[in-house]
TORKOL-516709 format. One record per residue (C-alpha): residue number from 1; z, y, x. Coordinates in steps of 0.1 Angstrom, whole numbers. Layout:
BEGIN
(NUM; (Z; Y; X))
...
This chain:
BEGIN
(1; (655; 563; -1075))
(2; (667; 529; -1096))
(3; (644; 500; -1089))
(4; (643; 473; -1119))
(5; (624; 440; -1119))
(6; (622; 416; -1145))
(7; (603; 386; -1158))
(8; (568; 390; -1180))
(9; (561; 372; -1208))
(10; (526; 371; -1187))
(11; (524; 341; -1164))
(12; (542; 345; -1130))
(13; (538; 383; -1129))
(14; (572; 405; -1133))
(15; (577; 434; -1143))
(16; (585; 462; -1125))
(17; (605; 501; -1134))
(18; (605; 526; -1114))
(19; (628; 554; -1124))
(20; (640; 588; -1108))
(21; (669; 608; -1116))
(22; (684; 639; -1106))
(23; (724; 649; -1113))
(24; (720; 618; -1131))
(25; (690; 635; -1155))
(26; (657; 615; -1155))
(27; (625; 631; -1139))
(28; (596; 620; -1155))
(29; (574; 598; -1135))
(30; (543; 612; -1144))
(31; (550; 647; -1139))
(32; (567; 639; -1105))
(33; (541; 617; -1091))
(34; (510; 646; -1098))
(35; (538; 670; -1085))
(36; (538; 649; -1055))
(37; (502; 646; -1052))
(38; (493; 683; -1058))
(39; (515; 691; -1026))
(40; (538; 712; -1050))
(41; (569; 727; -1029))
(42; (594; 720; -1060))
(43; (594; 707; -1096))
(44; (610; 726; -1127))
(45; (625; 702; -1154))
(46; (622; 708; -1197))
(47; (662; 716; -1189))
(48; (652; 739; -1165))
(49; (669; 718; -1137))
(50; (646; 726; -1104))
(51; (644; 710; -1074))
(52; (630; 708; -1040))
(53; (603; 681; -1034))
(54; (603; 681; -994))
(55; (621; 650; -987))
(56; (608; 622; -966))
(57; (617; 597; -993))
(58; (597; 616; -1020))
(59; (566; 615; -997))
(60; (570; 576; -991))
(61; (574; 576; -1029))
(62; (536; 591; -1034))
(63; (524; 568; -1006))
(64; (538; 536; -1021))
(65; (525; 544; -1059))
(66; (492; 559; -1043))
(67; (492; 524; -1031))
(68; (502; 506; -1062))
(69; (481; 522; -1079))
(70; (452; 506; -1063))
(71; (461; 472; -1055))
(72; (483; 461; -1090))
(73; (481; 466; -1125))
(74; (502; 499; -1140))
(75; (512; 497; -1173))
(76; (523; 532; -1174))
(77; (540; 561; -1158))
(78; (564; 547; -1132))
(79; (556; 509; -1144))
(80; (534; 481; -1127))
(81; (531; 445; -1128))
(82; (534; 423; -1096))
(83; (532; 390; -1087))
(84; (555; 377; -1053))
(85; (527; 382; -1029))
(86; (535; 417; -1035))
(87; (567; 415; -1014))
(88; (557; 435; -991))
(89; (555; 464; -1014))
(90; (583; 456; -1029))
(91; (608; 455; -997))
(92; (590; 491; -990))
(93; (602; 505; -1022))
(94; (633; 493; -1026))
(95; (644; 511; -990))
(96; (639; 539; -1009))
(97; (664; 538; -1041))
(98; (687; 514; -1058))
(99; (680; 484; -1071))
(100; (695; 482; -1101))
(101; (681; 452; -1116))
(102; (663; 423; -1103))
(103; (654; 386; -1119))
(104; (668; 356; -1103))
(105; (629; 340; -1100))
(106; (617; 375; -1089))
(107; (647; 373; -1060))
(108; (643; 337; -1051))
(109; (609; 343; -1047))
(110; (606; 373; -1024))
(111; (633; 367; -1004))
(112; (622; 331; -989))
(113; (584; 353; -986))
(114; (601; 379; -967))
(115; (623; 356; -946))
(116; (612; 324; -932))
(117; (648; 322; -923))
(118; (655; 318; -963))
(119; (633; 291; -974))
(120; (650; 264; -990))
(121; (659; 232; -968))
(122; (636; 204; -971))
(123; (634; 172; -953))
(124; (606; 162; -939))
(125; (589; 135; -960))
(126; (605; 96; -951))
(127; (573; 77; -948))
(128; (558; 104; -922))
(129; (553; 86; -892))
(130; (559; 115; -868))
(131; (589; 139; -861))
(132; (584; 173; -868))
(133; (589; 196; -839))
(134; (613; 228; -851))
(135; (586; 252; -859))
(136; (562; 226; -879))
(137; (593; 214; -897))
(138; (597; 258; -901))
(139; (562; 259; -913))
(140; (565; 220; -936))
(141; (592; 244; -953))
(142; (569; 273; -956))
(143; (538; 253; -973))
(144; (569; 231; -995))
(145; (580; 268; -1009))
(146; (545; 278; -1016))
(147; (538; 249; -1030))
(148; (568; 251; -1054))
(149; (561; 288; -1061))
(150; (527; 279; -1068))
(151; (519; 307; -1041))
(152; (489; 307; -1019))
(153; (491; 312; -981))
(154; (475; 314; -947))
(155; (489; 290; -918))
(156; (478; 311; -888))
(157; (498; 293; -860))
(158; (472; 297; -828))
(159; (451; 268; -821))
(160; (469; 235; -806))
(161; (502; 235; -823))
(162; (491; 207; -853))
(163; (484; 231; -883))
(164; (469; 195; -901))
(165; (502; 175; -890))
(166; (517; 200; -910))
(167; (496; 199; -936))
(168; (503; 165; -940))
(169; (539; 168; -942))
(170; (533; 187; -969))
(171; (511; 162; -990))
(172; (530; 131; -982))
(173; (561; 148; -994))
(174; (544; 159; -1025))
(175; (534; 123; -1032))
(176; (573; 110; -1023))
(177; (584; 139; -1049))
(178; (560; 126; -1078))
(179; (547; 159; -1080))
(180; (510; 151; -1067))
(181; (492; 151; -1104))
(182; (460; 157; -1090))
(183; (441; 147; -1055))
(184; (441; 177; -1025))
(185; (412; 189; -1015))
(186; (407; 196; -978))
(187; (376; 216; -968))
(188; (364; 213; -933))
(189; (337; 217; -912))
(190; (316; 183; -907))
(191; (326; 182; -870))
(192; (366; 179; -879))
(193; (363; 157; -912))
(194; (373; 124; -884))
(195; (403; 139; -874))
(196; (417; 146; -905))
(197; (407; 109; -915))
(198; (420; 99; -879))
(199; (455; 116; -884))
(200; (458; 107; -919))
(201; (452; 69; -912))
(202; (479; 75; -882))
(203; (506; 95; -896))
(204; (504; 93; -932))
(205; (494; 59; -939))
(206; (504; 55; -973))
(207; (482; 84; -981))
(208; (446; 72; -999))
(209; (424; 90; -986))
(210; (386; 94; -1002))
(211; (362; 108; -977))
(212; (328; 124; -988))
(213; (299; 125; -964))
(214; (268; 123; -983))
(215; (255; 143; -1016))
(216; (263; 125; -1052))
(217; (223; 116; -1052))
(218; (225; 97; -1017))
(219; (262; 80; -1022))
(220; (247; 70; -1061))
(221; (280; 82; -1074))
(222; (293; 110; -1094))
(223; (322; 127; -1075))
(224; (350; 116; -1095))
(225; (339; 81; -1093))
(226; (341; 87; -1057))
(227; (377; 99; -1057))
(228; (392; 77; -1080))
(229; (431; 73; -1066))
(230; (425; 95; -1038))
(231; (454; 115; -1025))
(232; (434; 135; -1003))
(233; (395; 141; -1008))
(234; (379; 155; -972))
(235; (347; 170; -975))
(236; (329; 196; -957))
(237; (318; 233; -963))
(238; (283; 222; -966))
(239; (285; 196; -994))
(240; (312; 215; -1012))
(241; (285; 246; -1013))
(242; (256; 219; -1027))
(243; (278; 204; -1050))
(244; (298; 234; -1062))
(245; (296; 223; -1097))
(246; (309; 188; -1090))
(247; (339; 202; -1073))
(248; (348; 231; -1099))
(249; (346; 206; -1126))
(250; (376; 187; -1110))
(251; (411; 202; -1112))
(252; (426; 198; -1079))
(253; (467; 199; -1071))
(254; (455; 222; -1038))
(255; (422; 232; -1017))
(256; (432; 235; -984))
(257; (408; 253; -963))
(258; (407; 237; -929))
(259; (391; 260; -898))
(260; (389; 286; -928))
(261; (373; 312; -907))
(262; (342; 292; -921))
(263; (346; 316; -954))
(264; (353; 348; -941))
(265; (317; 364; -958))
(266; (329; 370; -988))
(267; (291; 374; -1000))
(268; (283; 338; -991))
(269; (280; 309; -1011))
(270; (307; 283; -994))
(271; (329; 314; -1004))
(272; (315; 318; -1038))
(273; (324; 280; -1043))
(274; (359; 280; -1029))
(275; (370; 310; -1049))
(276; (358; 294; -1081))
(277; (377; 258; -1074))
(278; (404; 251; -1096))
(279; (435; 245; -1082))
(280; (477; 256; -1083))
(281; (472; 272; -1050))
(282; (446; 271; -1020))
(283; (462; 276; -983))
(284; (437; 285; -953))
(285; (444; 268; -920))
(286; (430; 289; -889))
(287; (446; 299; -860))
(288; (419; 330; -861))
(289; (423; 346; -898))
(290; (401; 379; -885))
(291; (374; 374; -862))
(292; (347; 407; -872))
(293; (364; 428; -891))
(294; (391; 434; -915))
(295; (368; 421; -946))
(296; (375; 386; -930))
(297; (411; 388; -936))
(298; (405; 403; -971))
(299; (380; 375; -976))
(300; (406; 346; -969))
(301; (434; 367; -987))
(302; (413; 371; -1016))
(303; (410; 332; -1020))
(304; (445; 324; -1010))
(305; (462; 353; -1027))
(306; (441; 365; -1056))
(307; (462; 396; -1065))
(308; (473; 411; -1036))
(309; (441; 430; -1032))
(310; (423; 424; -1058))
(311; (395; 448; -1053))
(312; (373; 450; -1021))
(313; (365; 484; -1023))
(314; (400; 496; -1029))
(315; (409; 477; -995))
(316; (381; 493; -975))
(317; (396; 528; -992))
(318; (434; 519; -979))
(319; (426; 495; -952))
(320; (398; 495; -935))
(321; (382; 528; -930))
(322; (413; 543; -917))
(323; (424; 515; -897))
(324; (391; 512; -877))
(325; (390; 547; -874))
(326; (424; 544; -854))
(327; (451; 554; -881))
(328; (485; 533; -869))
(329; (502; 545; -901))
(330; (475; 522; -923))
(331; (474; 499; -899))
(332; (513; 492; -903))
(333; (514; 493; -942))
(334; (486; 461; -939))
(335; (511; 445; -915))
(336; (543; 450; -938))
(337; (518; 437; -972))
(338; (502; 406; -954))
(339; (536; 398; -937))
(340; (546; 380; -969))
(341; (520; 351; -969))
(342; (508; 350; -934))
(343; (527; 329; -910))
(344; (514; 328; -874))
(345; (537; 312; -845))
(346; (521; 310; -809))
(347; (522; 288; -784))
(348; (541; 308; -760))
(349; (566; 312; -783))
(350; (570; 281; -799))
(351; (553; 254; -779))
(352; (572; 262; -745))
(353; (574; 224; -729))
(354; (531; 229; -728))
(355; (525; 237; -691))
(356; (514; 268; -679))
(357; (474; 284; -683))
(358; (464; 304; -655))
(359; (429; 329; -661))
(360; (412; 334; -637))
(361; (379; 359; -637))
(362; (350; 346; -609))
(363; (325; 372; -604))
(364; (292; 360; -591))
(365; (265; 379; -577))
(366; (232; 371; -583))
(367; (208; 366; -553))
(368; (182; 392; -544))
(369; (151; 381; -558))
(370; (174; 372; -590))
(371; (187; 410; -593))
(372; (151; 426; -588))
(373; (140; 404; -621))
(374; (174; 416; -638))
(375; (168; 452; -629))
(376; (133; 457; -641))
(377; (140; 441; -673))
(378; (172; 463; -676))
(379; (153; 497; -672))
(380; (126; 482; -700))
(381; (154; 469; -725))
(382; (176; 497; -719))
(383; (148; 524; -730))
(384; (139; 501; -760))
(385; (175; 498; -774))
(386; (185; 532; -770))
(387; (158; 544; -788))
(388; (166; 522; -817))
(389; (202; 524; -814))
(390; (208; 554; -842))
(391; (194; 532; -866))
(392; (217; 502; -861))
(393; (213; 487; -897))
(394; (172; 487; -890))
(395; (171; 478; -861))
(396; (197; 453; -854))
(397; (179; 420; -849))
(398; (156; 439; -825))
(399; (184; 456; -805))
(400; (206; 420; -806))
(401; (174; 402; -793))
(402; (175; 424; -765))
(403; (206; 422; -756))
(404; (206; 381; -756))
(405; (181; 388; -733))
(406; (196; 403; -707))
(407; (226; 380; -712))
(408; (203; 350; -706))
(409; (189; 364; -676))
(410; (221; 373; -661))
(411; (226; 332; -660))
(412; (192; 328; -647))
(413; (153; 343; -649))
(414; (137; 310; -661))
(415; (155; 313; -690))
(416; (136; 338; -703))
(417; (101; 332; -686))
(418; (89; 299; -674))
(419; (72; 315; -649))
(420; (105; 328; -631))
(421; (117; 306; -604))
(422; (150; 283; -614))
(423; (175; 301; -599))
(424; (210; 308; -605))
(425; (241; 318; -583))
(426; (260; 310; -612))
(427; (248; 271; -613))
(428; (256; 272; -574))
(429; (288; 281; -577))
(430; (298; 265; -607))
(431; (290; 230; -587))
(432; (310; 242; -555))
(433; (339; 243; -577))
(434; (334; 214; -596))
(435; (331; 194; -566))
(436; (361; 209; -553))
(437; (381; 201; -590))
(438; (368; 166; -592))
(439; (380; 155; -554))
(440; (414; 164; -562))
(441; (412; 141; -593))
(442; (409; 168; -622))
(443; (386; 166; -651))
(444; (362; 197; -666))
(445; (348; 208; -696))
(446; (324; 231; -693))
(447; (314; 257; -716))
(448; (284; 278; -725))
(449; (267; 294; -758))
(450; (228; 284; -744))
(451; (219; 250; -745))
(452; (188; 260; -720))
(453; (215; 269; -696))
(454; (234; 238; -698))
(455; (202; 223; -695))
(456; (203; 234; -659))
(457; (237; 226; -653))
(458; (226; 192; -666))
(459; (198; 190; -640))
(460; (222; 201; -605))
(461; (245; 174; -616))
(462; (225; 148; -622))
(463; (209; 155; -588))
(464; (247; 159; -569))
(465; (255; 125; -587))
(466; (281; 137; -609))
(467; (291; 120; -639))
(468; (293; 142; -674))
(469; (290; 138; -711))
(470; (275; 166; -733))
(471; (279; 171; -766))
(472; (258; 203; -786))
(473; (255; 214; -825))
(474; (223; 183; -821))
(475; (244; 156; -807))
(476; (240; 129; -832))
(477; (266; 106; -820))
(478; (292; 134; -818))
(479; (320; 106; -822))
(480; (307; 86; -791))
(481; (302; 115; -768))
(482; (338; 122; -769))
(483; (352; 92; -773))
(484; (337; 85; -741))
(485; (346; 113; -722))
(486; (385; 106; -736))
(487; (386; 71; -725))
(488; (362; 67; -695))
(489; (357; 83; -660))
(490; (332; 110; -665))
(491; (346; 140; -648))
(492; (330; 165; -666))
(493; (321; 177; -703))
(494; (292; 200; -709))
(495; (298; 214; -744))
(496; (279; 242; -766))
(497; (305; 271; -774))
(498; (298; 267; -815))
(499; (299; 227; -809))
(500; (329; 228; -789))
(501; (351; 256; -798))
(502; (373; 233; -828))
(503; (380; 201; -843))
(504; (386; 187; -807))
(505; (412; 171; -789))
(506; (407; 169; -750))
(507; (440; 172; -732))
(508; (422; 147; -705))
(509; (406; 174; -689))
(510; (424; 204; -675))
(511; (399; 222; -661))
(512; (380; 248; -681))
(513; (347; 269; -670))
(514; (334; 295; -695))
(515; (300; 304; -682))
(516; (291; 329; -701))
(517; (312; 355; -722))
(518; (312; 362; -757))
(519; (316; 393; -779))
(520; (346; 375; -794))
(521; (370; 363; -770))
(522; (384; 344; -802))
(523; (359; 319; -798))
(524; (366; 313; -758))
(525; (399; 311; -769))
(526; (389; 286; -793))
(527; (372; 267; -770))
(528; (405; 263; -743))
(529; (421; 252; -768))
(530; (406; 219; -766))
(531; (428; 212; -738))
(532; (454; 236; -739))
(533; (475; 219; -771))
(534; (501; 198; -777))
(535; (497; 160; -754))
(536; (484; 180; -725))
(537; (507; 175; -694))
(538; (494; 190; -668))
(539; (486; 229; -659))
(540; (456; 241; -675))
(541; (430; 260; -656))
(542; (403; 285; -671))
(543; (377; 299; -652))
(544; (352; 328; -667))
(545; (321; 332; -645))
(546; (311; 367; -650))
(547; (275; 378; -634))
(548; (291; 411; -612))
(549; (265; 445; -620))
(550; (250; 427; -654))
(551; (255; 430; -689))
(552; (284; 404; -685))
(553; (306; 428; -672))
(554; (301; 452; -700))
(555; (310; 421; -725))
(556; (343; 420; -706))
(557; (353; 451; -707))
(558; (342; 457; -746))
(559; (364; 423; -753))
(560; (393; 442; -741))
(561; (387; 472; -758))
(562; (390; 449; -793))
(563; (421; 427; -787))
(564; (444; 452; -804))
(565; (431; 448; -836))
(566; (441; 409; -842))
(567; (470; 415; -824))
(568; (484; 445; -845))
(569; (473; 433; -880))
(570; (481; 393; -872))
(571; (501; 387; -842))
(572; (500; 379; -807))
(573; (478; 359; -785))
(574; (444; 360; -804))
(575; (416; 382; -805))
(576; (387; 400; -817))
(577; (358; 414; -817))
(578; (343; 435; -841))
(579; (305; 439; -851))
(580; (290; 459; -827))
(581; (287; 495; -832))
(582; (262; 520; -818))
(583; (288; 531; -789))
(584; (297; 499; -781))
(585; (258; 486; -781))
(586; (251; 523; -757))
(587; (286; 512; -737))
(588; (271; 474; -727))
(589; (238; 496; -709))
(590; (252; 521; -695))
């Protein structure tokens, strides 16, 4: 098989010729490929040449066009158009035959994709005031190529190792190049807009930087007039989705997408309006590319890299569906295409000076008057649910409300019914520990998803005299709250998991308590994080409260049984959970 690529006279795409030949006489594609795909023992040639088609190569061959096939343009037999985030393809194919001809952009192009070990050298910008660690300068590179290429990408480095110092590197060395001909946008959620500003002002200072907090008909000023010799424009998901006209009409240099996990449904409109900014390339930032499902990754690959899977439905066909249903070979093919323009580096690997993070699982039983509440409302829920369950779709809001009920009583009765008494082992032995933390001098944040339940926890430590901030998604004076936890006395934080779980810097504390688990462990993780980054010097501890005989447990165990799938398809050290199926809902009541 000869392999030939060359450049189009079609915008960055190249060309690409696949040709087979036997005892040096050409096969024709066509024929070959439907020999292939009828599961025909041997092909007979208009020479009368025959030959045996049971080879392993030949069968990768059918795959790989099968593939092509759906995910690129053909322009006939044995001919396709790519673009370099097809690398991963390409490397695939060429194992198989000789590559006979190849263009010097289409080689400089893949080989830095499929090698961070090839990217061109680049110093780090000169008016950066900070010093690169190895890997950031590793990943400065990666962004600087992409840049250059005109290539989108996803950063994917786990949480704490300064994706936005990186990010920065990479503007202020655009601006030292002259190559900046148009601001950068950087999308983020509302919480994390003051540390970009914060980090800008610090480590990029020559950097103007526009930030946008209000709608054009409250600041009284059209958008451009509001970015007028901005480098960087900051602005959040929200405003960018109310003003998505504004922001389309403005031809940006990049759109960097910062916590991009906040446009993984690609049915929404903040997704809608990113996809349809205008801009040489778009690069998500998130440390958790796939949080659901596959459709998450497709949904930030689809913005960052248009044509590498250009059609949903052709993904579900080659992707999804056979990878949730277990299929490793599928599941590796996704791994070898997204390799290309993913680059994840964790902190084990990467960040080794951080101390150590020990886990540590608590179970706490609930009292006896406590259980008999549980109990009784288990029987009733359980008999509800599982008569709805084999009509998830219909029923899921119903079946979902039931289980947040029995998640909320496995913290305590009262919050489900004010007429329950106030009680909760969980409470009790959350303030033994802190009491125990705090003596030795250690500081807390402290974690959960209900506000009614911190709401208790609020209550026992204002009655043991213990000093906290709190901070929720209604905290007005977000800024304060944790600006006073950073630089005071205060020994613990009470946080709200969505409020909490990014766009925070707490390496003061190093003490975590998760009191009440998740579906997706990513969003624990998430939430650790805050302390567990780069600037934290001491050992991190993380303790999950778990209710023992309660639907908690169940959440546990179904956390586990989802890990695999972020971990295969993106790397180590994150997770996942996906939606909730029928067996797993039947599984948490068993």
């Amino acid at each position: 098989m000869s392999l030939t690529v060359g450049d189009s006279r079609t915008g960055d795409w190249f060309d690409l010729d696949v040709t087979v030949t036997v005892d040096g006489e050409e096969v024709p594609f066509l024929a070959l490929f439907s020999a292939l795909s009828a599961g025909d023992e041997f092909l007979l040639l208009d020479s009368g040449t025959w030959f045996s088609l049971d080879s392993p190569e030949l069968t990768q061959l059918k795959t790989l066009v099968a593939e092509a096939r759906a995910m690129v343009e053909e322009d006939g037999p044995g001919q396709f158009r790519l673009r370099p985030e097809h690398a991963g393809l390409w490397e695939e194919l060429s194992a198989l035959g000789v590559v006979a001809e190849q263009s010097a952009a289409w080689q400089s192009a893949v080989a830095a994709l499929l090698d961070v070990d090839e990217l061109p050298a680049v110093d780090p910008p000169e008016r950066l005031r900070a010093e690169l660690r190895p890997y950031q300068q590793t990943g400065f590179e990666w962004l600087r190529f992409l840049w250059r290429s005109r290539l989108g990408g996803i950063l994917a480095d786990e949480m704490g190792l300064g994706k936005t110092m990186q990010a920065l590197a990479l503007i202020q060395s655009a601006v030292e190049a002259d190559e900046l001909e148009a601001p950068v946008l950087v999308v983020a959620p509302t919480s994390v807009i003051g540390t970009w500003a914060a980090e800008a002002a610090a480590f990029a200072p020559d950097l103007n930087v526009a930030i946008i907090t209000e709608t054009g008909a409250r600041r009284g000023a059209h958008l451009g007039e509001a970015i007028q010799d901005a480098h960087i424009v900051l602005t959040s998901y929200t405003l960018l989705r109310l003003e998505a006209d504004d922001y389309r009409d403005i031809a940006w240099s990049t759109v960097l997408l910062d916590e991009a996990q906040f446009v993984k449904n690609h049915s929404s409109k903040a997704y809608q309006a990113v996809r349809k900014l205008r801009a040489r390339h778009k690069i998500a930032l998130t440390g958790t590319p796939l949080e659901n499902n596959l459709m998450d990754l497709w949904s930030l690959l689809s913005i960052t890299a248009p044509g590498l899977f250009p059609d949903p439905r052709a993904f579900t066909e080659a992707y999804r569906k056979p990878i949730e249903s277990g299929e490793a070979t599928a599941l590796e093919r996704l791994h070898r295409r997204i390799r290309p323009l993913i680059l994840r580096r964790t902190k084990s690997a990467v960040a080794t000076e951080l101390p150590e993070k020990q886990e540590q699982l608590v179970p706490v039983e609930l009292s006896s008057q406590h259980r008999r509440i549980y109990d009784r409302h288990l029987a009733r829920e359980r008999q509800k649910v599982l008569g709805l369950v084999s009509d998830l779709h219909q029923n899921r809001i119903t079946i979902l409300r039931s289980l947040t009920m029995l998640r909320q009583l496995s913290l305590s009765p009262a919050l489900v019914d004010a007429s329950y008494p106030v009680v909760s082992a969980k409470v009790d032995a959350l303030i033994e520990m802190l009491a125990e933390t705090i003596a030795e001098g250690h500081r807390a944040l402290v974690f959960s998803q209900f506000t009614s339940f911190l709401a208790l926890v609020k209550q026992r430590l204002d009655a043991e005299g213990i000093g906290y901030q709190y901070l929720d998604g209604r905290t007005r004076d977000r800024a304060r709250r944790i600006s006073e936890f950073r630089g005071g006395t205060d020994p613990v934080f009470l946080i709200s998991l969505k409020a909490g779980g990014f766009g925070l810097t707490l390496t003061e504390a190093d003490y975590v308590f998760i009191l009440d688990p998740w579906w997706n462990p990513a969003a624990e993780n998430q939430a650790i994080d805050r302390t567990h980054r780069i600037g934290q010097d001491k050992p991190v501890n993380v303790y999950r409260l778990v209710a023992a005989d309660t639907i908690e447990e169940k959440v546990m165990a179904l956390q586990e049984s989802k890990r695999h799938l972020f971990d295969a398809v993106v790397g180590r050290a994150a997770n996942v959970a996906a939606p909730l199926t029928a067996d797993d809902i039947r599984g948490l009541l068993d």
